[in-house]
C-alpha positions as CSV (number, residue, x, y, z in Angstrom):
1,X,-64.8,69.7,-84.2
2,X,-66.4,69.5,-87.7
3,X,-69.5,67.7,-86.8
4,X,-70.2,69.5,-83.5
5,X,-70.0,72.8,-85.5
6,X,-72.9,74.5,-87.1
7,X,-70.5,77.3,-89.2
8,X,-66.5,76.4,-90.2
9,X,-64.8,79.7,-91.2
10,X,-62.1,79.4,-93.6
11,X,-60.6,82.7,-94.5
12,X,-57.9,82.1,-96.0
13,X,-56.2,84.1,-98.4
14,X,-54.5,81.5,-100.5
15,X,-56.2,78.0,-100.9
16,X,-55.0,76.2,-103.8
17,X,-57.2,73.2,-102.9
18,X,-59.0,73.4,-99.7
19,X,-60.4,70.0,-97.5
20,X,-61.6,72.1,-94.9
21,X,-64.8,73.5,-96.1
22,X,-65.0,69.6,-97.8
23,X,-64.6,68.2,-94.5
24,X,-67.0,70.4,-92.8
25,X,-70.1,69.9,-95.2
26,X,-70.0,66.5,-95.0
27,X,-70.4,66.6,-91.2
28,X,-73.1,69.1,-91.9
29,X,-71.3,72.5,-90.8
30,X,-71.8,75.2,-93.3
31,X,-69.0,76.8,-95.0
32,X,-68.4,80.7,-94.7
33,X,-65.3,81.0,-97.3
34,X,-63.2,83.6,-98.4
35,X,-63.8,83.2,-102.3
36,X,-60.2,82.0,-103.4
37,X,-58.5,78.9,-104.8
38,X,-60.4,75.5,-104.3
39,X,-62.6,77.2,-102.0
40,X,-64.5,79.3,-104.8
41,X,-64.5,76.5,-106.6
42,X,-66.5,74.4,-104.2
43,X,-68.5,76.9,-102.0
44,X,-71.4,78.8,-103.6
45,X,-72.6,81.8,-101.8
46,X,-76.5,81.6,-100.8
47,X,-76.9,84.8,-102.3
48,X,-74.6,85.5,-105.2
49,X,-73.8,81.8,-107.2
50,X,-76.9,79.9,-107.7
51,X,-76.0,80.1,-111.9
52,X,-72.5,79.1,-110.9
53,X,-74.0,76.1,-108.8
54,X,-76.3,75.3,-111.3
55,X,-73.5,75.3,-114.2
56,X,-71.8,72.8,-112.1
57,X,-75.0,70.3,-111.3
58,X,-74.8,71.8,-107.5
59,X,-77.1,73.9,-105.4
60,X,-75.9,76.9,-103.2
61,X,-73.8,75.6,-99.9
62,X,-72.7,77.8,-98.1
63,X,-71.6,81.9,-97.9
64,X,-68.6,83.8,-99.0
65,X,-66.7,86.8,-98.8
66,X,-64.4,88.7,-101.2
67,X,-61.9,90.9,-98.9
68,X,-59.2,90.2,-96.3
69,X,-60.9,92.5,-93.3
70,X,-62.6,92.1,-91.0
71,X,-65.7,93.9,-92.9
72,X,-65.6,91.2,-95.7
73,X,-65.9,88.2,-93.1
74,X,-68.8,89.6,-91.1
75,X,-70.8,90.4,-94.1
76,X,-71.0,86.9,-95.0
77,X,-71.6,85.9,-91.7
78,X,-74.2,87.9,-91.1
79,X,-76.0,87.3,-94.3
80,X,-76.0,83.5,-93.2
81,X,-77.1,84.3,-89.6
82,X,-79.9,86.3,-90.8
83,X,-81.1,83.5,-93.1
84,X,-80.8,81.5,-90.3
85,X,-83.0,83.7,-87.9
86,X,-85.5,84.4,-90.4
87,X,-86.0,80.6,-91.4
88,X,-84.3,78.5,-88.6
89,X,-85.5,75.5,-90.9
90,X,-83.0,76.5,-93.6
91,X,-80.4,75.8,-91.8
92,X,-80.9,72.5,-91.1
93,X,-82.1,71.9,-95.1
94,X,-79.1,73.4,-96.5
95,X,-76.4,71.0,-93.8
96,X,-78.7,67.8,-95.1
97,X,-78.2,69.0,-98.5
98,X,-74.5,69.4,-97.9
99,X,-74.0,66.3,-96.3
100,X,-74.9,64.6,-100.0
101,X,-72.9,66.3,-101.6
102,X,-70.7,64.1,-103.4
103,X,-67.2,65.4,-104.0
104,X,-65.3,62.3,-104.9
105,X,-63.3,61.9,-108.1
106,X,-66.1,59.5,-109.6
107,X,-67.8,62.3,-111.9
108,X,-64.2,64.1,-112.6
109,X,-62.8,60.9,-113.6
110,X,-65.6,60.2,-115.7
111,X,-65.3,63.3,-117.4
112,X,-61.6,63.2,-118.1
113,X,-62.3,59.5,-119.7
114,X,-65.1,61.0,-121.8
115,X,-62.3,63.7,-122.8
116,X,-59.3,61.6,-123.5
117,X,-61.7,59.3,-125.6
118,X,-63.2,62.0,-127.9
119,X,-59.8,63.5,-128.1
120,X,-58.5,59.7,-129.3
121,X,-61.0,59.7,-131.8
122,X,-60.5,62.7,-133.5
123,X,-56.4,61.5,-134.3
C-alpha cells in the first residue's frame, strides 16, 4: 500500500509517535499530517516549516493541517495538489528527497552520547 501510493493521510488526533508517515516517505508517498504528537515532529509542511526543517538539519516533506474537520484536511490537501499541478516535477523531487531521509536512531544516539559525556564532565 505504501509504495503504490503517491499521498498517505494520517489524521489522527493523538499520535504520540507515529511510523506511518515514517513508513510512507521512505516508499516515497508524501505525508499529509494532522500536526500532532510524533507527526509534527517529523512532517514539515511545504508551506509553513521550512525554519523548523532547517533547525532540525531537514528540508520540508510533506503538508499538514491543524483542525479535526473536514476543512483542515482538505486545505492541506489541496495546497499539495496544487503544487503538484503547477510543477508535476515537484512531486517526484520532494518523494526522492524523502526517500533519504534518514530517521534512524544513529544521529539521536549520537547526540544523547555527546550529552551524557559533557554532562560527566562537568561533575
Amino acid at each position: 500500500i505504501y509504495a503504490g501510493s503517491d499521498v498517505i493521510l494520517v489524521p489522527s488526533i493523538f499520535e504520540p509517535c507515529g511510523l506511518t508517515q515514517l513508513i510512507s516517505m521512505r516508499y516515497g508517498a508524501l505525508p499529509v499530517v494532522r500536526r500532532t504528537g510524533g507527526l509534527a515532529d517529523s512532517v514539515f509542511d511545504h508551506d509553513d516549516d521550512q525554519e523548523k526543517a532547517q533547525a532540525a538539519g531537514m528540508e520540508t516533506n510533506g503538508f499538514s493541517f491543524d483542525g479535526q474537520d473536514e476543512a483542515g484536511i482538505a486545505y492541506a490537501l489541496v495546497r499539495g495538489l496544487e503544487k503538484c499541478k503547477g510543477d508535476g516535477a515537484w512531486w517526484g523531487r520532494m518523494a526522492a528527497r524523502n526517500m533519504q531521509q534518514d530517521w534512524s536512531w544513529n544521529r539521536p544516539a549520537l547526540e544523547y552520547i555527546e550529552l551524557y559525556w559533557g554532562a560527566a564532565k562537568k561533575s
